[in-house]
C-alpha positions in Angstrom: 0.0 0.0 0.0 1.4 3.4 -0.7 2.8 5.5 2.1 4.1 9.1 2.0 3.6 11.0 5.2 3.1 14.8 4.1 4.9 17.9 5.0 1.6 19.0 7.2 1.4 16.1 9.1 5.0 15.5 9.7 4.8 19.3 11.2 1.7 18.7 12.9 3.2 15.6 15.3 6.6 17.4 15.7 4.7 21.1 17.4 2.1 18.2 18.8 5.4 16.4 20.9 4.0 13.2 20.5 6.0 12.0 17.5 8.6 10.2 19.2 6.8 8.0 22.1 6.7 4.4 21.6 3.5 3.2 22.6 0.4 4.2 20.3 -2.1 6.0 22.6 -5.5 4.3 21.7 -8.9 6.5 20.7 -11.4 6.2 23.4 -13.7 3.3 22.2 -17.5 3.9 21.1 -20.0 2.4 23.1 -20.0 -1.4 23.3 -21.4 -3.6 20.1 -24.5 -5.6 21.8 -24.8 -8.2 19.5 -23.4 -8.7 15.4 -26.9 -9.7 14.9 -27.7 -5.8 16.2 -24.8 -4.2 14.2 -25.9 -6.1 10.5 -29.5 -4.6 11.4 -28.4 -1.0 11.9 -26.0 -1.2 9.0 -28.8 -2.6 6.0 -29.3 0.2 3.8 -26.3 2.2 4.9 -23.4 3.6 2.7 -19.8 2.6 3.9 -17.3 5.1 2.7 -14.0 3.3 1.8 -10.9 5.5 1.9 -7.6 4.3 0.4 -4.2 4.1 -2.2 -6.3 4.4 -5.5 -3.3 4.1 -7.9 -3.9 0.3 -8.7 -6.7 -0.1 -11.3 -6.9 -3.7 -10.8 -7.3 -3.0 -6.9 -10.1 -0.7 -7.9 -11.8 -3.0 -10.2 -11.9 -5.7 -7.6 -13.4 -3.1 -5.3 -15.7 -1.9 -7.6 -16.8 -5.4 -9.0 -16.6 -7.9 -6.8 -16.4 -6.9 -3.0 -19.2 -3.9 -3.4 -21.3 -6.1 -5.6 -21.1 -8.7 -2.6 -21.7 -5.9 0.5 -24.8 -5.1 -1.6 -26.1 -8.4 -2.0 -25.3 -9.9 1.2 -26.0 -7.0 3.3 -27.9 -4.0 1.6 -24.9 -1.9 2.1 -23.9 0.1 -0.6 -19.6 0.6 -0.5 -18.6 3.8 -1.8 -14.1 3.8 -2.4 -13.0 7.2 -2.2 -9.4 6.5 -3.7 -7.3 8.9 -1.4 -3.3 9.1 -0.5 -3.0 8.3 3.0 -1.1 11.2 3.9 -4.0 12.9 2.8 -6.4 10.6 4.6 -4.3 11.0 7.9 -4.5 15.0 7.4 -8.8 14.8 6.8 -8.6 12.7 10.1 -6.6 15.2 12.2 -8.5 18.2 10.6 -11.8 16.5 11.5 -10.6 15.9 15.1 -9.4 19.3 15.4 -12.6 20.9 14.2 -14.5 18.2 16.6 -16.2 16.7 14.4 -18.0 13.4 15.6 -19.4 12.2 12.3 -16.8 12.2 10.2 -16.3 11.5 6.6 -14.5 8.4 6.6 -16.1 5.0 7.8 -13.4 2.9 6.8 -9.4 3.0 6.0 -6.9 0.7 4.1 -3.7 1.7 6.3 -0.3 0.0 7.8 2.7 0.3 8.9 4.1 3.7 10.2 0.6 5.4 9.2 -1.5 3.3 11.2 1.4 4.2 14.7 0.6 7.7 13.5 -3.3 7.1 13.3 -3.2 5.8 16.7 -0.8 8.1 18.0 -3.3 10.9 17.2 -6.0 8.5 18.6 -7.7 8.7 15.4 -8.8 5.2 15.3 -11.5 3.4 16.7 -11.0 0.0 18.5 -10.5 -2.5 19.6 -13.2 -3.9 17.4 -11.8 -7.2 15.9 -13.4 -9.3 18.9 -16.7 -8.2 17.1 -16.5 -10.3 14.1 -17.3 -13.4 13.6 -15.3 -14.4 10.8 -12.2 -13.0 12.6 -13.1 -15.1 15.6 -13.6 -18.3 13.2 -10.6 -17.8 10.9 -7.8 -15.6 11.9 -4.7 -16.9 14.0 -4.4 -14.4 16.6 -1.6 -15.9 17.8 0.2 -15.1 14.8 2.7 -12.8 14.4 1.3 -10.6 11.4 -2.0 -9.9 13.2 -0.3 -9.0 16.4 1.9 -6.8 15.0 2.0 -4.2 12.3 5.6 -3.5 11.2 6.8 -3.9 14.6 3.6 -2.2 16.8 1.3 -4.0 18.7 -2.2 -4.2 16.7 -4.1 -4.7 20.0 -7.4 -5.1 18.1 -7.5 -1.9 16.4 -6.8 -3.3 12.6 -8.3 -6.1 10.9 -5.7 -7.9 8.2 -6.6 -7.7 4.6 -4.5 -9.4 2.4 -0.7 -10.5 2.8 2.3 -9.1 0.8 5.9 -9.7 -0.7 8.2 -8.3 -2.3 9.6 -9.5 -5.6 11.7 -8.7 -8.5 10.5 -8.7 -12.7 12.2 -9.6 -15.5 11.4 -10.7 -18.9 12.5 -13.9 -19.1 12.8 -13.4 -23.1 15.4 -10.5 -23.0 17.3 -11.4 -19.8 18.0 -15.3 -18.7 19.8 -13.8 -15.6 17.8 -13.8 -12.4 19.9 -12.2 -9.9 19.7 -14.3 -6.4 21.4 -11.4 -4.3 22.8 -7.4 -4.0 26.5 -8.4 -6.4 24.7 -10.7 -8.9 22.1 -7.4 -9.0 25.2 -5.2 -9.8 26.4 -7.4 -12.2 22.5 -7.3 -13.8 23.0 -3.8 -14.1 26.3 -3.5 -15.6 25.1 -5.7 -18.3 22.2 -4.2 -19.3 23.4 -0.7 -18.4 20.7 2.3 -18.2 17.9 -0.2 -18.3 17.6 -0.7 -14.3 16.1 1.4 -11.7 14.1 1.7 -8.5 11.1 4.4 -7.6 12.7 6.6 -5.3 11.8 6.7 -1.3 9.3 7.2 -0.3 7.2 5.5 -3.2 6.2 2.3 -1.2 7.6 -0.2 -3.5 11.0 2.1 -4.0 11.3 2.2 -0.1 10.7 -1.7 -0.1 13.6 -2.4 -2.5 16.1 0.1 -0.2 14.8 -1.9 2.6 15.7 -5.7 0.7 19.4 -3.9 -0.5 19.8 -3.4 3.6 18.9 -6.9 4.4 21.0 -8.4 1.8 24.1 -6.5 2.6 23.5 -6.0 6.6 20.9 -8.2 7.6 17.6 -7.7 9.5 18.8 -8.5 12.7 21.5 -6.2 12.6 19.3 -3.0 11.4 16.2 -3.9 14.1 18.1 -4.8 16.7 19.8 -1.0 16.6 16.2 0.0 18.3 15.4 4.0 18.1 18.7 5.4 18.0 18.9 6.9 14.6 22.5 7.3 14.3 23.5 3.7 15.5 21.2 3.1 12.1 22.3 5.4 10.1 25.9 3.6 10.8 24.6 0.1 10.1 22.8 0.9 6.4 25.3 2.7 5.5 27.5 -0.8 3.7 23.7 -0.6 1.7 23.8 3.1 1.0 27.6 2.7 -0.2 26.3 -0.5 -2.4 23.9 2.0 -3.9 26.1 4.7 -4.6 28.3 2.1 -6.5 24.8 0.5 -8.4 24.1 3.7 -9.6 25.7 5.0 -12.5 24.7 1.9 -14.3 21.2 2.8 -13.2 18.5 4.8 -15.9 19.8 8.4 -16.1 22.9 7.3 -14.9 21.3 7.3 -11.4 20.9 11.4 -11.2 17.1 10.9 -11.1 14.6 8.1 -10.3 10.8 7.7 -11.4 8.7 9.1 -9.2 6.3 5.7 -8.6 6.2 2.1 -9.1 3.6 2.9 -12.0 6.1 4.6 -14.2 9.1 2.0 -13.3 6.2 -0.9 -14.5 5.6 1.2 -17.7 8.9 1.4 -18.5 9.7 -2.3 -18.2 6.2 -3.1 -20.3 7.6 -0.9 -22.9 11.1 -2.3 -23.0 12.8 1.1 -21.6 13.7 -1.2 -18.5 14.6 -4.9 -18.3 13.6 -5.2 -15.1 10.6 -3.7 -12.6 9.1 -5.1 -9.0 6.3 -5.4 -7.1 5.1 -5.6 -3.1 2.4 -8.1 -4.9 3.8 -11.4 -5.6 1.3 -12.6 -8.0 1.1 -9.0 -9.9 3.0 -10.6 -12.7 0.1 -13.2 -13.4 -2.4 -10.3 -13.9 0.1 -7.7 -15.9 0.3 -10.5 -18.4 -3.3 -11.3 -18.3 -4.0 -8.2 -19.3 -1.5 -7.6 -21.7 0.8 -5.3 -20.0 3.0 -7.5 -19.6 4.8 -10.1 -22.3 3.8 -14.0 -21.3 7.8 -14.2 -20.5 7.4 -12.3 -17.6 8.6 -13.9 -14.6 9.4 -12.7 -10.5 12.3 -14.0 -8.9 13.8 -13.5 -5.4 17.2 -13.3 -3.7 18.2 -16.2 -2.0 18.5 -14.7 1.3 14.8 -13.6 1.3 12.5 -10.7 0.5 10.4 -8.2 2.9 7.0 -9.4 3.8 3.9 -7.6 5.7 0.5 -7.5 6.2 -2.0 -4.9 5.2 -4.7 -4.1 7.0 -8.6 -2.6 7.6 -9.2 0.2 10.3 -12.4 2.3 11.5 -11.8 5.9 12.1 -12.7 7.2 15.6 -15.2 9.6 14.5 -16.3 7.0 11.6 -20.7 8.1 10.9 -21.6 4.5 9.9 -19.8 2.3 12.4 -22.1 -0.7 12.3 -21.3 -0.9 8.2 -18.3 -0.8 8.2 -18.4 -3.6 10.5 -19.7 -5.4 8.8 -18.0 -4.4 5.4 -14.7 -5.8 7.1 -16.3 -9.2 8.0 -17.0 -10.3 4.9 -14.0 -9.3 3.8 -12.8 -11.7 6.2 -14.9 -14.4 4.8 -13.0 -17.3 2.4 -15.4 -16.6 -0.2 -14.1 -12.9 -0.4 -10.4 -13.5 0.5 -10.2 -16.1 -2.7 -11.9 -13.8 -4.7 -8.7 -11.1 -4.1 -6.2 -14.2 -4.1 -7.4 -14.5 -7.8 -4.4 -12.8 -10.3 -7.2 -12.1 -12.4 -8.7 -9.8 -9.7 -5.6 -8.9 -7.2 -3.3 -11.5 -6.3 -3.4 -10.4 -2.8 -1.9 -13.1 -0.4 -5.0 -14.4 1.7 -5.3 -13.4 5.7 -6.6 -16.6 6.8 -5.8 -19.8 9.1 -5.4 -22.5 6.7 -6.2 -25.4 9.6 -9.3 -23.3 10.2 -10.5 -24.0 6.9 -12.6 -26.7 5.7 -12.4 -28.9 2.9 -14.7 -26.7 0.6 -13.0 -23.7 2.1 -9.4 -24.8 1.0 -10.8 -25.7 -2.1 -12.1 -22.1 -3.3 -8.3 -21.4 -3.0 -6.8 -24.3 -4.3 -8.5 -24.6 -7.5 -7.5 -20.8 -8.5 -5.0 -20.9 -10.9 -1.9 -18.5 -10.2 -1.1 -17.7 -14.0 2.7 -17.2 -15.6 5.5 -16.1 -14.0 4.8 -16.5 -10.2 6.5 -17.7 -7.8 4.8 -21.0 -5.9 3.5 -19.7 -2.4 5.1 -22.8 -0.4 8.9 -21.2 -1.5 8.2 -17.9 -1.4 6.9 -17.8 2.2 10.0 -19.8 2.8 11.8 -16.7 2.1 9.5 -14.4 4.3 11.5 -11.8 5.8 9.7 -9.3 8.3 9.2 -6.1 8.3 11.1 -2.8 10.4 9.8 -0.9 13.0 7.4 1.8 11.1 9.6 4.9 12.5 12.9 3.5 11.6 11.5 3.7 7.9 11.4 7.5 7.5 15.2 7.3 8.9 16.1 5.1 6.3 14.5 6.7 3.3 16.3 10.1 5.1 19.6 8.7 4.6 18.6 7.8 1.4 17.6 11.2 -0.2 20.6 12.6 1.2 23.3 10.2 -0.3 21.8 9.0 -3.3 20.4 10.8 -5.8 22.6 12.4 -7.9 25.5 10.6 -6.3 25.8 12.9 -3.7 
């Protein structure tokens, strides 16, 4: 999901003094749910306004014709996506708590990571609330790790998981045989097939995510998150990764003086043949680029041998959210096998699915089973094996910080 924290709120928790704490400060709950039975009654008829990253047209179109569709049938509820940045979403939040304003605009947010520990930092979020629904109860591990945390914060109820992500790497198996398995084969890559590499610069999600992968190859994870909060103990340890970059970069596109702006562009590129390589936080994107034709049938992903970055997206309900009860129930059936295959699907999404396995059935298993994962993706059984987790949220900005100032125009 795409992350970029704006100037305003970036100002906004630095005069507010709360910016640096540790521990999210929950929003006061609502009063208590009776009954699911009582919530599906007061949310029939009601429209659930979905805020999130817009920039991913097959993410829309699975929004907009297969999960509303579903909401409507199922439970009268009409789902409205209002696709917003969440900087921007964050920013309507605060404004709307500032003014006071107890029905807000929002009923329902895609969010994770470092905007979810600002969310709740600003107690903008309502919660806990995952103890309400049923299909959580019946299908969710709550001992695992990914609903318990969210890049390194404690969930504590206040997020639902939606789908599962990983990063992976693109070629065209047609134009380049070479699949690099780590950081000096990648070098190598682009040397070779100089000017036709590059990464979306920090802080485009997926550009940040690849900076991140370059620190675990060359450092390690439990070298960078074991550092804790002080930021120039990790500026110290990335910097092997920074120094890698500097040396990747003049064989980057534009000899690495500038990078695209988003993951959109770096994709367009590669389906034009500008690039001979892209990526993607999704690791059955590939499937659905070629099934639409953006992609040649060549296509493949590929991973370094050490692992790739994983995480978990997630659902949230705004503090000051008008239509509670719907969005409720909104995130339950999102929770339901039936809608969590449908978003597995490359055709639709090729979002990882959120749910138990062992809590599934044999019909259950069998709506995810029988869905065929397309060209060029990597089977689910390895590439889990190479699930790596995410940082802390707040040592992201750091990194992407040290980033900005070392590498663009091989400063």
């Amino acid at each position: 999901m795409k992350k970029v924290l704006s100037i305003v709120m970036l100002l906004l928790l630095i005069f507010s003094g709360i910016g640096c704490s540790q521990t999210p400060v929950p929003a006061p709950s609502s009063p208590e749910i009776q009954s699911f039975e009582s919530v599906l009654i007061k949310a029939k008829g009601t429209t659930v306004n979905f805020y999130g990253w817009g920039g991913d047209e097959r993410i829309n179109r699975w929004i907009d014709t297969q999960l509303a569709p579903h909401v409507k049938e199922n439970y009268e509820i009409t789902l409205k996506r209002v696709p917003m940045d969440i900087d921007q979403i964050l920013n309507k939040l605060l404004g709307e708590k500032q003014a006071d304003k107890s029905k807000g605009s929002i009923d329902m947010v895609w969010i994770n990571g470092e905007n979810f520990y600002t969310a709740m930092k600003n107690q903008l979020i309502y919660g806990p609330f995952t103890q309400e629904l049923p299909n959580y109860q019946k299908y969710i591990d709550p001992d695992s790790k990914e609903v318990q945390y969210d890049f390194g914060y404690e969930i504590k109820g206040y997020e639902a998981p939606y789908g599962k992500a990983q990063f992976v790497l693109i070629n065209d198996s047609a134009i380049t045989s070479e699949t690099p398995k780590d950081t000096q084969e990648l070098l190598g890559f682009a040397k070779q097939y100089k000017g036709k590499v590059t990464y979306p610069a920090p802080p485009d999600f997926t550009g940040s995510a690849f900076v991140r992968n370059i620190i675990y190859d060359i450092v390690g994870y439990e070298n960078v998150v074991g550092i804790g909060n002080d930021k120039e103990k990790l500026k110290a340890a990335i910097q092997p990764a920074m120094d890698y970059l500097k040396e990747l970069s003049p064989y980057l596109w534009q000899e690495g003086k500038t990078y695209p702006s988003s993951i959109a562009q770096v994709d367009n590129m590669f389906a034009d043949g500008e690039l001979v390589m892209t990526m993607s936080y999704n690791p059955n994107s590939v499937a659905g680029m070629i099934e639409t034709g953006q992609f040649k049938e060549t296509a493949r992903s590929f991973i370094f041998d050490k692992g790739m970055i994983g995480n978990t997206h997630y659902l949230a309900i705004p503090a000051n959210a008008s239509n509670l009860e719907g969005a409720l129930v909104v995130i339950n059936a999102i929770l339901s096998p039936e809608i969590q295959a449908s978003k597995y699907d490359p055709k639709n999404w090729g979002d990882l699915p959120v749910l138990d396995n062992a809590k599934l059935n044999s019909q259950e298993k069998e709506l995810f089973s029988k869905i065929p994962l397309g060209k060029g993706v990597i089977p689910q059984d390895r590439l889990l094996s190479k699930r790596l987790p995410e940082l802390p949220a707040d040592l992201i900005p750091v990194i992407e910080e040290v980033w900005q100032s070392q590498i663009p125009g091989n400063k």
